[in-house]
C-alpha positions in Angstrom: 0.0 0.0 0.0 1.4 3.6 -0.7 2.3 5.7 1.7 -0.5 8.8 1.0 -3.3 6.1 1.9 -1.8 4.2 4.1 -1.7 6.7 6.6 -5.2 8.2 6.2 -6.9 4.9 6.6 -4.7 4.0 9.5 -6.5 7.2 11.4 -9.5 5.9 9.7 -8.9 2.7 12.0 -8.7 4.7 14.7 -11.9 6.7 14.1 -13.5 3.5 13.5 -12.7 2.4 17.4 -14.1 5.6 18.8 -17.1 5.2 16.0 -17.7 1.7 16.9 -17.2 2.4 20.8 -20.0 4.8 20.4 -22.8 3.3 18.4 -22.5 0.0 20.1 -23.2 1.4 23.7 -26.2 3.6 22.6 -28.0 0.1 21.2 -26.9 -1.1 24.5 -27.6 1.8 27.0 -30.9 0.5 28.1 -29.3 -3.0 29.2 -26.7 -0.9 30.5 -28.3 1.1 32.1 -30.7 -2.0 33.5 -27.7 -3.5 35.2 -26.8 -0.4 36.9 -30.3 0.4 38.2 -30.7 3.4 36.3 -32.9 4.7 33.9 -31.4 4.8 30.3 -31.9 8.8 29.6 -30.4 8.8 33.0 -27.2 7.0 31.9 -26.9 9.3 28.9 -24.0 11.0 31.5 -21.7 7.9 30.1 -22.1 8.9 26.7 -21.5 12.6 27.7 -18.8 12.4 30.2 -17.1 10.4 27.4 -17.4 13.3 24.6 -16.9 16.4 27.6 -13.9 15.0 28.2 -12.9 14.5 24.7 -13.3 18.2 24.0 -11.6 19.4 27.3 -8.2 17.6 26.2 -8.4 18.3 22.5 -6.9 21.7 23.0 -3.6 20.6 24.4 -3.3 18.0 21.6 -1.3 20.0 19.1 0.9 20.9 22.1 1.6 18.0 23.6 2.2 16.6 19.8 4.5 19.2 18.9 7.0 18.6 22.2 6.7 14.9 22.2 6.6 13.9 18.7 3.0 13.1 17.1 3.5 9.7 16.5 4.7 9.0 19.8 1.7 10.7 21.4 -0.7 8.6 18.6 0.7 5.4 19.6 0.5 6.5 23.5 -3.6 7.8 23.1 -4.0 4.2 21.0 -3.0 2.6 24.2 -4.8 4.9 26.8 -8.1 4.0 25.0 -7.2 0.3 24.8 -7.2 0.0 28.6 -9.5 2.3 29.1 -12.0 0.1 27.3 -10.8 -2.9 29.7 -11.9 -0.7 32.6 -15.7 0.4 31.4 -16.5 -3.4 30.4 -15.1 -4.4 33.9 -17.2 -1.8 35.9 -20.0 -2.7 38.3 -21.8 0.2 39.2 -22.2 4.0 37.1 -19.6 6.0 38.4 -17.1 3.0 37.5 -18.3 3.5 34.4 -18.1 7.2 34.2 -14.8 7.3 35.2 -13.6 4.6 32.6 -15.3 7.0 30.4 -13.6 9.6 31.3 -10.3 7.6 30.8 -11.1 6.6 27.2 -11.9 10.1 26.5 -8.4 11.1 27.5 -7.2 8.8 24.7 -9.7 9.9 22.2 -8.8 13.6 22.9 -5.2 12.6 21.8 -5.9 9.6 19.6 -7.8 10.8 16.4 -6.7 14.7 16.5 -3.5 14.1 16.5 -4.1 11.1 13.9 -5.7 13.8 11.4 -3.0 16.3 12.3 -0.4 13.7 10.8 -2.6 13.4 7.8 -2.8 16.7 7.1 0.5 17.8 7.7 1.4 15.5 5.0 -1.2 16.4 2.5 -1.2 18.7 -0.2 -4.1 20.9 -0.9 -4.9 19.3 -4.7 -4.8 16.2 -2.3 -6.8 17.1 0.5 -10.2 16.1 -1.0 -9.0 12.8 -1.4 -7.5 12.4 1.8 -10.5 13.5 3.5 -12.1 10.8 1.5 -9.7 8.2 2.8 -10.4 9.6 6.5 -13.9 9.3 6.6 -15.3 6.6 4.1 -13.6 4.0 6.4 -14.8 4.7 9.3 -17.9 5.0 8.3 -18.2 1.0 8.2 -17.9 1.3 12.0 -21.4 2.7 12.3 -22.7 0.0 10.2 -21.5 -2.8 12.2 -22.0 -0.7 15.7 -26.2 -0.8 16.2 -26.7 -4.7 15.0 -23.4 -6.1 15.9 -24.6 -4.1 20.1 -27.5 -5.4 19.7 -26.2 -8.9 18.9 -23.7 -9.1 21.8 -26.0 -7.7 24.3 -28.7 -9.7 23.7 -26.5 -13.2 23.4 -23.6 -12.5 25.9 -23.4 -9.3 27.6 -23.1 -5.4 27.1 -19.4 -5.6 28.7 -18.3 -7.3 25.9 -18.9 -4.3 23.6 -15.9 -2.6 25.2 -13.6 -5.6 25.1 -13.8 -5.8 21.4 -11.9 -2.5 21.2 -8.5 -4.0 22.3 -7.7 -6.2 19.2 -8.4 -3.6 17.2 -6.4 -1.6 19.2 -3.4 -3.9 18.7 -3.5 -3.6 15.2 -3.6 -0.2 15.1 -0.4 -0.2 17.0 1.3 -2.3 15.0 0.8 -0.3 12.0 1.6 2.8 13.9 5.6 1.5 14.3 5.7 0.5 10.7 4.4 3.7 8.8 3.9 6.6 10.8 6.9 8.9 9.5 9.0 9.9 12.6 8.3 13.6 13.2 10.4 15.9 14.7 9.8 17.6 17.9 9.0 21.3 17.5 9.9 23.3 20.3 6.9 25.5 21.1 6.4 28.3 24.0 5.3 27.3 27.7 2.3 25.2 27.8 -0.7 27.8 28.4 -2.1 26.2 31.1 -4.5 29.7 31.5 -5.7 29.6 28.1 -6.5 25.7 28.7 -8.2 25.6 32.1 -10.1 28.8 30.3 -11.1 26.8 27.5 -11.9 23.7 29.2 -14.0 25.2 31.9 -15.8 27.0 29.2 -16.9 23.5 27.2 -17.2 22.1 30.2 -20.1 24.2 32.3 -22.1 25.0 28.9 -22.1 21.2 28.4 -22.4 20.4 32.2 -25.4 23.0 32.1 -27.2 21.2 29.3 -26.9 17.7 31.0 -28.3 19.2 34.1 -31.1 20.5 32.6 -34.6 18.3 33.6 -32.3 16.3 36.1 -34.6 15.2 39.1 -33.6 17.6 42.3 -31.7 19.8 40.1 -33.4 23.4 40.0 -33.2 24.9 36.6 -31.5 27.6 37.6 -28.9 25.7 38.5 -28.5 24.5 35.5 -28.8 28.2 33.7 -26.0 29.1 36.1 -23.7 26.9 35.1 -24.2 27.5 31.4 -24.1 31.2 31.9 -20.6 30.8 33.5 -19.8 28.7 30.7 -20.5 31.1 27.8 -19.1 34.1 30.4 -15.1 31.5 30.4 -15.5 31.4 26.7 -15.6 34.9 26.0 -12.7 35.8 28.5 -10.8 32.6 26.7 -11.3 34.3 23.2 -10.2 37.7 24.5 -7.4 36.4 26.3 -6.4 33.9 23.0 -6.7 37.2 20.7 -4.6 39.2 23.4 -1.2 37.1 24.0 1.2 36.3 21.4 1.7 32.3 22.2 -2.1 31.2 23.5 -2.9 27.2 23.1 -5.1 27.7 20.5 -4.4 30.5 17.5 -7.6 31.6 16.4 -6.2 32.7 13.0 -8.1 30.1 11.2 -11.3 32.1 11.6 -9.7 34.9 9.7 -10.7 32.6 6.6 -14.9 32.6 5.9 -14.9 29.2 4.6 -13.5 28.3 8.0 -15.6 30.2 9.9 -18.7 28.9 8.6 -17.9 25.5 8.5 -17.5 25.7 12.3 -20.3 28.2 13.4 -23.2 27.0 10.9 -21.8 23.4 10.1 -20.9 22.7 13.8 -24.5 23.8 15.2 -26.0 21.5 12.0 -23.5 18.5 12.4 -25.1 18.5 16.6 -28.9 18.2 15.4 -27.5 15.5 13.0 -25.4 13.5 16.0 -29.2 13.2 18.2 -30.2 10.7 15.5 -28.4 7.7 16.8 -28.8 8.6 19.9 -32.8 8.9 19.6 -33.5 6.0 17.5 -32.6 3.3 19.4 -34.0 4.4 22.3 -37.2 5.0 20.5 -37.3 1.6 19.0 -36.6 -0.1 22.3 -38.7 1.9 25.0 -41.2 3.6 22.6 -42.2 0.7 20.4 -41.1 -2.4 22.7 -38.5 -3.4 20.3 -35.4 -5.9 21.0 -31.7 -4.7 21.2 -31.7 -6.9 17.8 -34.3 -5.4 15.8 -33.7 -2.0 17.1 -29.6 -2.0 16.0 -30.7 -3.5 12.0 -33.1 -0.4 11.9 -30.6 2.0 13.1 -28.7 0.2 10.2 -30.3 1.8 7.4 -28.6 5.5 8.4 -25.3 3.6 8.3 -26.4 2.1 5.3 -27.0 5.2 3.4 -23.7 6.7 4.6 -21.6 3.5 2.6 -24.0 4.1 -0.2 -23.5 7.9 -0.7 -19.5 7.7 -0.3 -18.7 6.5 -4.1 -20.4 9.8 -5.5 -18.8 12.4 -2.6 -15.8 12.8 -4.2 -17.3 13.8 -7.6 -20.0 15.6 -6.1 -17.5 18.1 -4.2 -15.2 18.4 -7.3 -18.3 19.0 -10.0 -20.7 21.3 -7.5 -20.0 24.3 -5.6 -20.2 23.6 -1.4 -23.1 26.2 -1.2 -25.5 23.6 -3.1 -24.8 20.6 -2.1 -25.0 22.0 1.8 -28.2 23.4 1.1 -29.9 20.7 -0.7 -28.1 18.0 2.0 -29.4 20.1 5.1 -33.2 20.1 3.4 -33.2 16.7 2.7 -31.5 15.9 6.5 -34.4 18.7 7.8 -37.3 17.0 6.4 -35.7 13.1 7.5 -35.6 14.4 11.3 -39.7 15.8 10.8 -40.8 12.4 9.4 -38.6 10.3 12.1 -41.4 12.5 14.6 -44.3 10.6 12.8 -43.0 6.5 13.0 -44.9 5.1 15.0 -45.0 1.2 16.9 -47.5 0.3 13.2 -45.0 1.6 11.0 -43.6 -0.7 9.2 -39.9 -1.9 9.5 -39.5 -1.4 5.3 -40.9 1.9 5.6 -38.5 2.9 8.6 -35.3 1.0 6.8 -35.3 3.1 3.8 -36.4 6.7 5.8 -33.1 6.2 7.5 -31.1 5.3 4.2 -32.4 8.7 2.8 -31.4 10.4 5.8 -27.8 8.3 6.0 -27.2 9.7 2.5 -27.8 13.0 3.7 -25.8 13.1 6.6 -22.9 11.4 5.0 -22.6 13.8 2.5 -23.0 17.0 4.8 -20.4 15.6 6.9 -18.3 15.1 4.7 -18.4 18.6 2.6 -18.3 20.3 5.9 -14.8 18.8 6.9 -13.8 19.6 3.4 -15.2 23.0 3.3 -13.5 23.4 6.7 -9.8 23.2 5.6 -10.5 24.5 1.8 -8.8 27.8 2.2 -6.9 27.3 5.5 -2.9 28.6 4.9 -0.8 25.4 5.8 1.0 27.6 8.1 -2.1 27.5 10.0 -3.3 24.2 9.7 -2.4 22.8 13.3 -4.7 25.4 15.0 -6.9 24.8 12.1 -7.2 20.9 13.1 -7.4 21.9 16.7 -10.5 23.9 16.1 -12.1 21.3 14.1 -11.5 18.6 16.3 -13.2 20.2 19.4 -16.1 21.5 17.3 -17.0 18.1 15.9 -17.1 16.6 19.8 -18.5 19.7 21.3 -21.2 19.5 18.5 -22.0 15.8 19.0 -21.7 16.7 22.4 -23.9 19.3 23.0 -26.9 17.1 20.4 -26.6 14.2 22.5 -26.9 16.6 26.0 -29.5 18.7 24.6 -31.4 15.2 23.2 -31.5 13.6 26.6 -32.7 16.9 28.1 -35.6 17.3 25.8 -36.6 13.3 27.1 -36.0 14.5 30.6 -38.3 17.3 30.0 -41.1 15.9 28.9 -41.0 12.7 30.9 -42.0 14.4 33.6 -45.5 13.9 33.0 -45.3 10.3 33.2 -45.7 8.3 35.8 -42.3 6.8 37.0 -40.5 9.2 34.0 -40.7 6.6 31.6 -40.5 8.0 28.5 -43.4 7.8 25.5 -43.6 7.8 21.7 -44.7 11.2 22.1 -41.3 12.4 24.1 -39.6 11.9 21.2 -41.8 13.0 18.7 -41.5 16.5 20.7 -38.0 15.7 20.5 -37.4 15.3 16.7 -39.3 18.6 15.7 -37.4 20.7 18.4 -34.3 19.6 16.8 -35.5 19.8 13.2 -36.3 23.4 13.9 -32.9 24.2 15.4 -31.0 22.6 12.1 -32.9 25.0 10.0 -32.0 28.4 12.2 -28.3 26.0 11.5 -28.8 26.4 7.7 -28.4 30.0 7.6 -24.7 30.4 7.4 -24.6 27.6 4.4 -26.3 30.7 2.2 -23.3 32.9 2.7 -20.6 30.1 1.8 -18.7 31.5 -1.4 -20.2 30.2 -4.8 -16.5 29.5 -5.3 -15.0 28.3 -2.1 -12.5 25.6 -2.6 -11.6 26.5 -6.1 -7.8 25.4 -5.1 -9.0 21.8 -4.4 -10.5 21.2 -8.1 
């Protein structure tokens, strides 16, 4: 294999672990959660102390990269998450888990940014479309295997054996790391900005923190308003402070360029409406129409499905039509998949469901994948790192923030219920809410560029 896809699809292997990890425990959260003694909108806290933690790290990972060496700190992060994984199938009660959680997010946070950074420092920009290509159509097969193949193991052996599949993959990926990672010098950067990351951190963490409190049983909402507030008030001061020194952790001179900007602000608010899907689903198909672990994972299949399926035609797609058209025909299409996921019911049949989710797989896969394209169009390569940096916490924060807001809209309007079990109708309420937040999402795809990325055709 040549060395310019070799390395993209061995990040790609890497994405598939976190990919995997992910889809896999939200088939199996209500057995989970089951064996814990929890409710399973309750236990949505794994899923978010996983991602929280992934975006508090992120910003130290071109850092640490740069004064260790990348592929050292790759093959470390590989590792972390490995054991990590041992940990979370091994715990016994919720905060065991949690805290294995928080572990693999450590190596997450380090693991795929870092990955992409190699990638990209080693692309060049007539390349970058097909690198991207490389990144994502790979791991996109981790998805597809993730809802049937949880539902599979929980329902015929147990849900702790959905971590322990992680560590020979993990192995591999190690393996591969000593043989074709290029050995990258060690760039001596300025003092570690520990300010500018505790800042930063903080920030992600109380807005997210906020969310996840929100419709929390002996939680006032205040509370919960509080918390966010300080949140957004530690971003700002972050940003001031980033715009003020001359060595912050994170340069924000990627947002000088518009395609840049836009990708993150518009794109990153669209790609968290899109990240509630898999989160919903199964738990609609399980609790809201009584179905198995099984059945619920093959339906969940048919977004995954539609990703695969749309990949041959992205490449040709971004090259042949301008990123403002296909964002804005994508996002209508994704729009109007989220309103008619509101009207399944129990009756609906499984066909019916199957292919609604294959149009909305198509969809997403293609949005996601012009996004991250769109994202690095017109960044300088001096500015790439920061670039990456950027991108890396957006797309957690962003699937973050869905799957927080998600679980709060079930919270919400549980209440009602008698024990707070949810209903169909929870997550009917549920799907319009966040369709009507992707379209105030769409509005920054209108002012993309009718020729932004002109260097990458």
């Amino acid at each position: 294999m040549k060395l310019p896809a070799a390395l993209p699809l061995l990040v790609a292997s890497t994405m598939f672990m976190e990919q995997l990890d992910g889809t896999i425990l939200v088939t199996a959260l209500p057995s989970i959660a089951s064996s814990f003694g929890e409710t399973a909108a309750r236990l949505d806290i794994g899923v978010s102390a996983y991602l929280v933690t992934l975006v508090f790290m992120i910003p130290a990972s071109g850092w640490v990269a740069d004064r260790l060496g990348a592929k050292h700190v790759f093959a470390a992060a590989i590792t972390l998450f490995v054991l990590a994984s041992i940990l979370c199938g091994a715990s016994q009660n919720v905060w065991q888990f949690v805290g294995a959680r928080i572990l693999q997010g450590l190596g997450g946070a380090m693991m795929v940014p870092v990955g992409r950074l190699i990638v990209l420092r080693e692309t060049e920009k007539k390349d970058l479309i097909r690198a991207i290509a490389y990144l994502t159509w790979p791991a996109l097969s981790a998805p597809l295997l993730g809802p049937p193949l949880g539902g599979f193991i929980t329902v015929y052996f147990s849900w702790h054996w959905i971590f322990y599949i992680n560590v020979p993959l993990g192995l591999i990926a190690l393996v591969f790391v000593w043989r074709i990672v290029p050995a990258t010098p060690v760039i001596e950067r300025g003092r570690f900005d520990a300010s500018g990351f505790f800042l930063t951190g903080t920030a992600i963490l109380s807005i997210l923190s906020g969310i996840e409190l929100v419709g929390r049983s002996g939680i006032p909402i205040v509370v919960a308003l509080a918390l966010f507030a300080f949140g957004l008030g530690c971003g700002v001061v972050a940003v001031r402070r980033a715009l003020r020194i001359d060595h912050p952790m994170i340069s924000l001179a990627a947002f000088r360029t518009l395609t840049f900007r836009l990708s993150m602000r518009g794109g990153g608010f669209f790609r968290g409406c899109l990240a509630t899907l898999p989160f919903l689903l199964p738990l609609l198909f399980q609790l809201g129409f009584g179905l198995d672990p099984v059945t619920s994972g093959t339906l969940v299949l048919g977004i995954f499905v539609g990703n695969l399926g749309m990949k041959p035609a992205t490449t040709w797609l971004i090259r042949n039509i301008s990123f403002r058209r296909i964002m804005l025909v994508n996002a209508s299409i994704a729009v109007v998949t989220i309103l008619c996921c509101a009207l399944l019911t129990a009756q609906t049949p499984h066909a019916l469901i199957f292919a609604l989710l294959i149009i909305s797989g198509m969809a997403r896969s293609m949005q996601f994948t012009t996004l991250s394209t769109l994202a690095f169009s017109d960044v300088p390569k001096p500015v790439m790192g920061s670039a990456n940096t950027l991108f890396s916490m957006q797309q957690q924060a962003a699937t973050a923030c869905g799957v927080a807001i998600a679980g709060a809209l079930l919270r919400l309007t549980s209440h009602g219920h008698e024990g707070g079990v949810q209903a169909v109708v929870d997550f009917q309420i549920a799907f319009v809410v966040i369709a009507m937040l992707a379209v105030v999402a769409m509005a920054d795809f209108f002012k993309v560029p009718a020729n932004a990325g002109e260097g990458l055709r």
